[in-house]
C-alpha positions in Angstrom: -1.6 33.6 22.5 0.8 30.7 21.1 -0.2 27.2 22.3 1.8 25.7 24.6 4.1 23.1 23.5 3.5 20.0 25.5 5.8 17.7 26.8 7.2 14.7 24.8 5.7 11.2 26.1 8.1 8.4 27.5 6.8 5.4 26.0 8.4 1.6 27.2 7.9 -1.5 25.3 8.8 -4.8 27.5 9.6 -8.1 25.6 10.8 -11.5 27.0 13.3 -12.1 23.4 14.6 -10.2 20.5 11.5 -9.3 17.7 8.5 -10.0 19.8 8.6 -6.1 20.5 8.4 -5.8 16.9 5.8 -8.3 16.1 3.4 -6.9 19.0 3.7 -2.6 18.3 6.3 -1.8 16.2 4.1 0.3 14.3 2.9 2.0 17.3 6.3 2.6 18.5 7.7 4.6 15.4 4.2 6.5 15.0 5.5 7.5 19.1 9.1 8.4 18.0 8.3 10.0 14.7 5.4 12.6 16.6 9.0 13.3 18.9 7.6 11.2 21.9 10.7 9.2 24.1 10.7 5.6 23.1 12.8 3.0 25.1 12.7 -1.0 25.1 13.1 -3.7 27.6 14.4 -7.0 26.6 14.7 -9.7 28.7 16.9 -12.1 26.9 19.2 -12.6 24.2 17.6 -14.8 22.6 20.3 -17.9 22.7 18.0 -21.1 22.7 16.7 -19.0 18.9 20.3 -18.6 17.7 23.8 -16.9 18.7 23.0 -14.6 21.5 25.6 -11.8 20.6 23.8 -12.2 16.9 20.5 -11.9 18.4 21.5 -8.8 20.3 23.3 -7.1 17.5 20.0 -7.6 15.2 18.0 -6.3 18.3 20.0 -2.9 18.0 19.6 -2.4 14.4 15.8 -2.8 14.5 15.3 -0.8 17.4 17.5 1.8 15.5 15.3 1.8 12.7 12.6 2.3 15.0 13.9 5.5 16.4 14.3 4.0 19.9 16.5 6.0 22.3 17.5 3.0 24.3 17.5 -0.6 25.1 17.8 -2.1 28.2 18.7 -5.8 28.8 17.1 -7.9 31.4 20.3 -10.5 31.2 18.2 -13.7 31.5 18.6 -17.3 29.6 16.0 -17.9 27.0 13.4 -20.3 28.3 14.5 -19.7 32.1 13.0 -16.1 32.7 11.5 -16.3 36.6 8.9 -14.6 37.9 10.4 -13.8 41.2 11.3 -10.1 43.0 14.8 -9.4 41.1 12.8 -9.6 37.8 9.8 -6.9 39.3 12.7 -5.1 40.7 14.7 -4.7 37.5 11.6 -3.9 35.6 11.0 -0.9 38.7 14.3 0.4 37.9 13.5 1.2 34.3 10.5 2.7 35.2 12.1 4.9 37.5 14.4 5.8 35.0 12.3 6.9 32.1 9.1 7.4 33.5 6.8 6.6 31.0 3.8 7.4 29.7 2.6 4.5 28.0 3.9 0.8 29.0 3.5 -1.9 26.1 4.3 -5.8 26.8 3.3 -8.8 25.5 0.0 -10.6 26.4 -0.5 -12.9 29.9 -1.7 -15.8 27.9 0.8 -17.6 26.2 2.1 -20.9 25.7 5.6 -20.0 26.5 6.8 -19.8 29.7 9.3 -16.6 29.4 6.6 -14.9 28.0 3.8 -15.5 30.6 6.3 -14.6 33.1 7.4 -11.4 32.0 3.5 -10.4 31.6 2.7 -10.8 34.9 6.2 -9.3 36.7 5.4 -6.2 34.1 1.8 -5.8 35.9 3.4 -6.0 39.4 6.0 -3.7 38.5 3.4 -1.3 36.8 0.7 -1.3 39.5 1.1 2.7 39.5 1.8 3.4 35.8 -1.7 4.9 34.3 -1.5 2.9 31.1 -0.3 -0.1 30.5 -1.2 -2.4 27.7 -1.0 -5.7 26.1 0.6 -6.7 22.8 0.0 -10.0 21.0 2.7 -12.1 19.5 2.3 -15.5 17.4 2.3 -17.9 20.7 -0.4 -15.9 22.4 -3.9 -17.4 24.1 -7.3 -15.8 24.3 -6.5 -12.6 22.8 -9.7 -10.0 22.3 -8.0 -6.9 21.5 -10.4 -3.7 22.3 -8.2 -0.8 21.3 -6.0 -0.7 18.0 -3.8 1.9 16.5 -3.6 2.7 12.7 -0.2 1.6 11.1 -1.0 1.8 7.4 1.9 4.2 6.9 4.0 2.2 9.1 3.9 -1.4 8.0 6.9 -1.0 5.5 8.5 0.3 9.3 7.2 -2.6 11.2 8.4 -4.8 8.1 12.0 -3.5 8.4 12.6 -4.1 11.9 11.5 -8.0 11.6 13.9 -8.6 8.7 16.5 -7.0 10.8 16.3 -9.8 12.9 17.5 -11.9 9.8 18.4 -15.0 11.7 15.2 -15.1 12.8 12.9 -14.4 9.7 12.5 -18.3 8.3 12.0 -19.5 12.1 8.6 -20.1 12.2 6.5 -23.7 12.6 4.3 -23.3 9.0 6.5 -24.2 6.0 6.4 -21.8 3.3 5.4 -18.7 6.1 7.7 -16.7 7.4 7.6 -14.1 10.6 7.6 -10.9 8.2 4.0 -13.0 6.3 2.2 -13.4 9.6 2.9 -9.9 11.0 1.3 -8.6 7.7 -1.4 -10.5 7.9 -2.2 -10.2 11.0 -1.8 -6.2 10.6 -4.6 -6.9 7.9 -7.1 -9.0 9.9 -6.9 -6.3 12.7 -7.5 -3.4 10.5 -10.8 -5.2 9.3 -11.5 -5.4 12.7 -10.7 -1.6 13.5 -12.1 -0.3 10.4 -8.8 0.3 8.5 -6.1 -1.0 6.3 -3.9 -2.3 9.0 -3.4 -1.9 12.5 -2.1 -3.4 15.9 -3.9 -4.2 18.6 -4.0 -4.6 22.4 -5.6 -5.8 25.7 -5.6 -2.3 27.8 -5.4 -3.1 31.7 -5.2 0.1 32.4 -5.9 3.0 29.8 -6.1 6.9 30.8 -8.1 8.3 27.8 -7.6 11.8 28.8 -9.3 14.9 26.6 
């Protein structure tokens, strides 16, 4: 008897600006697309207090393009002024209902920026019913004591290419000498010590349906 093919996984990754998707799972996300699994993002801004918002969006695409991503939706909020209020929830619902998924990434509660901490908690309010949903870390993020971590060994030249697509955003950091694309790698490293491999990613699971 020939098994069963099973059905693809929809997989959403929510981020408040363009690249912290990529810091947080990018790995993770083209492991999803490359097994043939649906994998859609959700940004919330364009990035404009970074840089040139219609740059910012146009290096978005390309990295979520060489991630294998199907789509990405916009929240349409200012950088730095992303509520937490109902429309956000709402507009975070409406993706939801649209692709279903499987597996909902975003980036961690703690945080000392305000977009970020806001989109964490509308993302848990608009997920209550989702059966996984799980936390990413990004470099401004607080308290982080990841218990679940996928190997990305073969996919941190991936993870690699989608930061440097967002060129104007590379050099931006607040050490001199250490750009986005070192600190990802190295923090790829540290958690694949802690997970018992080369490199990995790692989240905060609230919710995670390990079904056998």
């Amino acid at each position: 008897m020939s098994k069963k093919k099973e059905k693809p996984y929809s997989v959403l990754a929510i981020g408040p600006h363009p690249d912290d998707i990529e810091y947080g799972c990018a790995g993770t996300l083209r492991k999803f697309a490359l097994k043939g699994h649906h994998v859609y993002l959700m940004v919330m801004t364009q990035g404009d207090m970074g840089g040139d918002a219609a740059v910012r969006k146009k290096e978005q695409l390309a990295s979520a393009k060489s991630l294998g991503i199907k789509e990405v939706f916009w929240g349409g909020y200012l950088d730095t002024q992303v509520p937490l209020d109902k429309e956000i929830i709402t507009k975070i619902e409406n993706v939801m209902k649209k692709v279903k998924p499987t597996f909902v990434f975003v980036n961690h509660r703690e945080d000392t920026h305000q977009d970020h901490r806001n989109v964490a908690v509308a993302t848990a309010s608009a997920t209550r019913y989702a059966k996984n949903l799980l936390y990413y870390e990004v470099p401004t993020t607080e308290n982080f004591s990841p218990h679940v971590y996928v190997d990305i060994e073969k996919f941190l030249d991936k993870k690699v290419a989608s930061l440097k697509a967002h060129r104007s955003q590379v050099k931006k950091t607040n050490i001199k000498g250490l750009d986005i694309v070192h600190g990802a790698t190295s923090n790829a490293t540290f958690r694949g010590i802690q997970s018992r491999v080369r490199s990995a990613e790692a989240f905060v699971p609230s919710r995670l349906l390990f079904n056998i």
